[in-house]
LONU-84432 format. One line per field, with one value per residue (C-alpha): residue number from 0; residue in three letters; x, y, z. Coordinates in steps of 0.1 Angstrom, whole numbers, padded with zeros to 4 digits, always signed. Layout:
num	NUM;...
residu	ALA;...
px	X;...
py	Y;...
pz	Z;...
***
This chain:
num	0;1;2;3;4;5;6;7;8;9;10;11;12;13;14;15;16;17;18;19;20;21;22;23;24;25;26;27;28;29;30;31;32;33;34;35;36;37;38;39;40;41;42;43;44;45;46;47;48;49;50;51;52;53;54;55;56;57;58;59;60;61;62;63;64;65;66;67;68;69;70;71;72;73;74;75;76;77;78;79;80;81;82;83;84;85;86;87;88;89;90;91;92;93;94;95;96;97;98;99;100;101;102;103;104;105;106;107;108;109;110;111;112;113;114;115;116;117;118;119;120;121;122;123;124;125;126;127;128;129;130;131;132;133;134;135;136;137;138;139;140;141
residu	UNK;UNK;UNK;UNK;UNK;UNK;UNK;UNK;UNK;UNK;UNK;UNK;UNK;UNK;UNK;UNK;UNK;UNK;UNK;UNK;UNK;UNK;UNK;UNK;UNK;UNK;UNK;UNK;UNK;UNK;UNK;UNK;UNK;UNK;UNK;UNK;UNK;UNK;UNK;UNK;UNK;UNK;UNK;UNK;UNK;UNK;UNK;UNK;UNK;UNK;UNK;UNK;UNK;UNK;UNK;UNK;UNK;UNK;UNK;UNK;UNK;UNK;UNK;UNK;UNK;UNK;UNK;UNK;UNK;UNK;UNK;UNK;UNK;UNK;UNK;UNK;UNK;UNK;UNK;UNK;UNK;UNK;UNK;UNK;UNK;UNK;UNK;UNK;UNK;UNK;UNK;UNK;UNK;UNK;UNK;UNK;UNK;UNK;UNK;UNK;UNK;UNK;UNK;UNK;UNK;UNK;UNK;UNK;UNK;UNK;UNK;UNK;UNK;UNK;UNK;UNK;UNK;UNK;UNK;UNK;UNK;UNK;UNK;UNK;UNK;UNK;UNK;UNK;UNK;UNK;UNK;UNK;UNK;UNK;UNK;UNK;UNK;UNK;UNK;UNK;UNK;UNK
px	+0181;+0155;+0163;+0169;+0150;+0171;+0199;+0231;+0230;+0262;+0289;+0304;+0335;+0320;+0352;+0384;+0414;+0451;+0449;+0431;+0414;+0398;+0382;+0372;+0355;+0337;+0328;+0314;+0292;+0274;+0272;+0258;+0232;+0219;+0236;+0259;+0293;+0329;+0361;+0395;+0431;+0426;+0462;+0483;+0518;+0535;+0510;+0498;+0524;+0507;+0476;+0441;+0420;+0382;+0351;+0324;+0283;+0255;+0247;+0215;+0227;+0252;+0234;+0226;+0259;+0273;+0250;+0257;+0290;+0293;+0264;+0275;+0265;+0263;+0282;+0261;+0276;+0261;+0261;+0259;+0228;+0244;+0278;+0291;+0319;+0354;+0368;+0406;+0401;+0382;+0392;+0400;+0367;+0375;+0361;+0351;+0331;+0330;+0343;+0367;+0388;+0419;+0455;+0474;+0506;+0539;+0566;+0571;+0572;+0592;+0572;+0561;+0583;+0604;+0583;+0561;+0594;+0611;+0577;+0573;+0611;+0613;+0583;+0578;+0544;+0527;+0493;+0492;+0487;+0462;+0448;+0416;+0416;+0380;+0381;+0423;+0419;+0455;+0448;+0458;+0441;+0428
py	+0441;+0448;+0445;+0472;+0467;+0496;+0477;+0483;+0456;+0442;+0444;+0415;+0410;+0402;+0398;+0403;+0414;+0418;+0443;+0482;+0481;+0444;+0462;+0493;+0478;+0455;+0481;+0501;+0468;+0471;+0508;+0506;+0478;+0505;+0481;+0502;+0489;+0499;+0494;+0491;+0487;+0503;+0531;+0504;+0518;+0485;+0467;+0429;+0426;+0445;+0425;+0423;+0450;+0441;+0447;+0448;+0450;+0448;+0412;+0412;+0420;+0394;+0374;+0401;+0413;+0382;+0377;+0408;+0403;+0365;+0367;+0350;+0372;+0357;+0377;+0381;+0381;+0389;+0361;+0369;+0354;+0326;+0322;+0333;+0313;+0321;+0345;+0346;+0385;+0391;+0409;+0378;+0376;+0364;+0329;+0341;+0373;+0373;+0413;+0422;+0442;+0417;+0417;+0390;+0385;+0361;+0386;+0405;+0447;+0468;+0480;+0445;+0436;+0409;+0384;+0386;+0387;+0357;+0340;+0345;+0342;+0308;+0290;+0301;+0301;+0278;+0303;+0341;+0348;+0367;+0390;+0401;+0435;+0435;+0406;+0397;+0362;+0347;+0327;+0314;+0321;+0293
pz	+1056;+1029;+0995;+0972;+0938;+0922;+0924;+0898;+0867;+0867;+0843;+0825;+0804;+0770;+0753;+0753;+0723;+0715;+0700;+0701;+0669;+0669;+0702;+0685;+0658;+0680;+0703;+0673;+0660;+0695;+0697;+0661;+0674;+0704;+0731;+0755;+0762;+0770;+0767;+0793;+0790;+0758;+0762;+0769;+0768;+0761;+0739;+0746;+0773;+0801;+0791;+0767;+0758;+0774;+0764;+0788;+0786;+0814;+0817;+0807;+0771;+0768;+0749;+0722;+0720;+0716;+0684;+0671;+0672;+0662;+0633;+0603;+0575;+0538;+0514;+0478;+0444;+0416;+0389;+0353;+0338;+0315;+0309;+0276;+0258;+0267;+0237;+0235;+0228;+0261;+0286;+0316;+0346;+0378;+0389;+0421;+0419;+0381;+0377;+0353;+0372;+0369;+0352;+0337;+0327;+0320;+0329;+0358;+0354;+0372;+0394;+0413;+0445;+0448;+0456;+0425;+0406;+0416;+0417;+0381;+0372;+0392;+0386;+0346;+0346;+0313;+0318;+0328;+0361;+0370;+0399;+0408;+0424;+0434;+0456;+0458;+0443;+0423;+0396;+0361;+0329;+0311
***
């Protein structure tokens, strides 16, 4: 029998996920990177019981769909270019990412659940503590 050099390129299983949206946004980080791929067992009635969402790719773009999707990216902040001396009076930075965009405070208000409450009931804080809302890091104030 004499081979056939236009052959289909097979389809592997690249990946596989519990849930519908961890496959979406994978799928979209390859369509996004021009390689084509597609999904199935996506409109699972039942959820993770009646098995994984897949993600497949041609084989010969495994390798570049498994970098795309595994790349280790470094996040950037930006550092302020000395560090000035901690005033009382200042509004409070965040020790991660250095924004202002935090609250502190001893007491809890009415609006926080009851978690927060009985954190800050319970444990009686000696410092404030604080919350960044730029990058969601709990600390205290010094």
């Amino acid at each position: 029998m004499p081979s056939d050099s236009s052959s289909p390129t097979p389809i592997v299983v690249l990946d596989s996920f519990r849930d519908t949206i961890a496959a979406h946004l994978a799928k979209n980080q390859l369509d996004a990177a021009g390689i084509p791929c597609f999904l199935s067992n996506e409109n699972r009635p039942y959820g993770p019981a009646l098995g994984s969402v897949r993600l497949f790719v041609r084989a010969p773009d495994v390798a570049a769909a498994q970098e795309v999707l595994h790349a280790r990216r470094a996040f950037m902040h930006a550092m302020p270019p000395e560090e000035p001396v901690a005033d009382p009076g200042a509004a409070p930075r965040c020790p991660r990412c250095h924004h202002t965009d935090v609250v502190c405070r001893h007491q809890p208000q009415p609006t926080d659940n009851l978690f927060v409450k009985l954190r800050l009931w319970l444990l009686a804080p000696q410092k404030p503590q604080c919350h960044c809302f730029t990058c969601g890091l709990e600390f205290e104030r010094e």
